[in-house]
N, C-alpha and C positions, 0 to 999 in steps of 0.2 A: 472850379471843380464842383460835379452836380453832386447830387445826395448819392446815387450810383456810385461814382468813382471814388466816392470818400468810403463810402461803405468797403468798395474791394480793396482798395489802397490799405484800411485800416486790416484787414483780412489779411490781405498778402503780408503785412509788418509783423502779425501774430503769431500768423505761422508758415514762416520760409520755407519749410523744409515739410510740410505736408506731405505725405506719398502715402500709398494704400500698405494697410496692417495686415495683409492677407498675406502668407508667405507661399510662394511659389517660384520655379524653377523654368518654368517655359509656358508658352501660352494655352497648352492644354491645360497644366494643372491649375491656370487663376481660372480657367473657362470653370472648372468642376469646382473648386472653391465658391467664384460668385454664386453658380448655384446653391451650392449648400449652406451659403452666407444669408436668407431669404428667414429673415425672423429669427437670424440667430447672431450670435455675436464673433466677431472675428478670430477673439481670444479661441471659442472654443471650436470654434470650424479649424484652425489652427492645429488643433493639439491631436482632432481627428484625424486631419490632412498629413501628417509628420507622420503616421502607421500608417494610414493609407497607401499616400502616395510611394513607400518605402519597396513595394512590388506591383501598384497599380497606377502610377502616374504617367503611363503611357496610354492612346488609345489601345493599342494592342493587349496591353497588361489588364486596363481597365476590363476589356470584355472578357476574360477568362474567368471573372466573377460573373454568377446570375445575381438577377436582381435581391434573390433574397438574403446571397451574400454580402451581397453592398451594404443591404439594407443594417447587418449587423455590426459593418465601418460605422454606418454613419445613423444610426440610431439615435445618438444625443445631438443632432445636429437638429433634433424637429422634423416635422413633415416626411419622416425621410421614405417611407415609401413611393410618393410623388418625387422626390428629390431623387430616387437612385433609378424612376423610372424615367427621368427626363436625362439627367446624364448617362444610363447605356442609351437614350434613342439617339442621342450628341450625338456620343462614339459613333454609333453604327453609322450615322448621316459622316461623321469627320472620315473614316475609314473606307468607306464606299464610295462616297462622291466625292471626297476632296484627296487621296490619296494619304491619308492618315496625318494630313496638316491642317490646323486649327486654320477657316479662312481667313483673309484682314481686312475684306472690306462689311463695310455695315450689312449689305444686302445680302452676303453668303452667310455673314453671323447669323440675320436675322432669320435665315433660311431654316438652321440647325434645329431640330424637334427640340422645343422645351426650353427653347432658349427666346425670353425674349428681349426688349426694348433696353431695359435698364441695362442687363446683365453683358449683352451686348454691346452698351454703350463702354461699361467698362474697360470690357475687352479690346474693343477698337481703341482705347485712349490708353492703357494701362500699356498693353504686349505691343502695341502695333505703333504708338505714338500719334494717333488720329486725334480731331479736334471733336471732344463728346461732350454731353456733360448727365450724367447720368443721376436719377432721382433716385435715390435712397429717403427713409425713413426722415435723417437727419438733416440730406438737401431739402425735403417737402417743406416739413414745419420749420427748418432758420431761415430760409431764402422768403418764406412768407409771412413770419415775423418781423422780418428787416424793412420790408416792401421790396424785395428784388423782384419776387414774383406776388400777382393774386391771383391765386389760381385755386380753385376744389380738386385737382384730380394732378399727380404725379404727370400726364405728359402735357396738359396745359401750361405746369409749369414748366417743363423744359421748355418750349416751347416759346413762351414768355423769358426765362435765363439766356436762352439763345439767343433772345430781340435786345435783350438790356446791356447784356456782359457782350465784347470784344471777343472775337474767334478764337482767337491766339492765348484766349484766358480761360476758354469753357474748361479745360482739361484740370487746370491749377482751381477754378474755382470752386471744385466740384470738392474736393481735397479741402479747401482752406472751409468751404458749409462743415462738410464732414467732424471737421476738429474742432470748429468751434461748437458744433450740436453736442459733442461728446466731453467735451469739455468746459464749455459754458452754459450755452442755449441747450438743459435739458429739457424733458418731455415735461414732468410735473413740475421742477422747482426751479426754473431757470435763474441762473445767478444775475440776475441783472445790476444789482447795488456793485459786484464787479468789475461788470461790462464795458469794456473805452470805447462799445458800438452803441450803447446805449440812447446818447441824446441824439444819434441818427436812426434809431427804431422805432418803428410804427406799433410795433405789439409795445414796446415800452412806454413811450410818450401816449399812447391809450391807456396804459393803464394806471400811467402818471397823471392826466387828467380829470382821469373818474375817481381818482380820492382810492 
């Protein structure tokens, strides 16, 4: 077994039951969720999306708000002027050209105003069951602490995750990065004296080295 498959082997024993924190009902509401998920945390795109979604979780519903209505939904979400201007252009594009149904292939997601690469990837893998593996925050920096990826730029490393990790795995792996960023591998103080990935980590054994 190479340093790859022990890496995900140890990943997948961690966390079995990985799946996305974002609550939603159909694959429109995770499409307006990942967007609003963009620098924010799950918990609280969550707790927006529960009023929200409660009269506007349909294309339909969603456009009976103007933007500057959205924008007072989703005001603690961050960005959200950008955020409620790319989910009504979604709608408009879901409702007009797809017949008011979120598309399932990559190249229609992709097609969607405001929607791109990541949020897309989700969507294809999460609603649709496609093989994605979409770069978050938390895929970037563990998959290139570990050495799954060396990458500078979020699609290099998918890119590079798509060449290392198995087809059949992008979707779970993406999930098992996720938990372990959120839960171990954080940003500033990563628990590594924790870690049972540790004597397979490249950010660890470097920094085990230099004293």
């Amino acid at each position: 077994m190479n340093t790859y498959e022990k890496v995900l082997a140890e990943l997948e024993r961690l966390y079995p039951d990985a799946r996305p924190a974002l609550r939603y009902r159909s694959a429109y509401e995770l499409l307006v969720a990942v967007i609003l998920s963009a620098q924010c945390t799950d918990e609280r795109v969550n707790r927006v999306t529960e009023i929200l979604f409660r009269e506007h979780g349909t294309p339909e519903g969603m456009l009976r708000l103007s933007q500057e209505e959205l924008e007072k939904y989703i005001f603690s979400c961050g960005l959200y002027r950008s955020k409620a201007a790319h989910i009504l252009s979604a709608t408009r594009d879901i409702v007009e050209r797809f017949g008011g149904e979120v598309p399932s292939d990559m190249k229609r997601l992709r097609s969607l105003a405001g929607v791109g690469q990541k949020t897309a990837n989700v969507v294809y893998s999460v609603a649709f069951g496609g093989d994605a593996i979409a770069v978050d925050t938390h895929v970037f920096r563990v998959s290139n602490r570990l050495g799954l990826a060396h990458a500078e730029t979020p699609p290099k490393t998918e890119e590079q995750l798509k060449a290392a990790i198995p087809q059949e795995d992008w979707s779970k792996a993406h999930h098992w990065l996720i938990y372990h960023g959120r839960q171990v591998c954080h940003s500033q103080k990563p628990d590594c004296a924790n870690c049972t990935l540790a004597p397979d980590c490249e950010y660890f054994l470097k920094r085990h080295s230099e004293g």
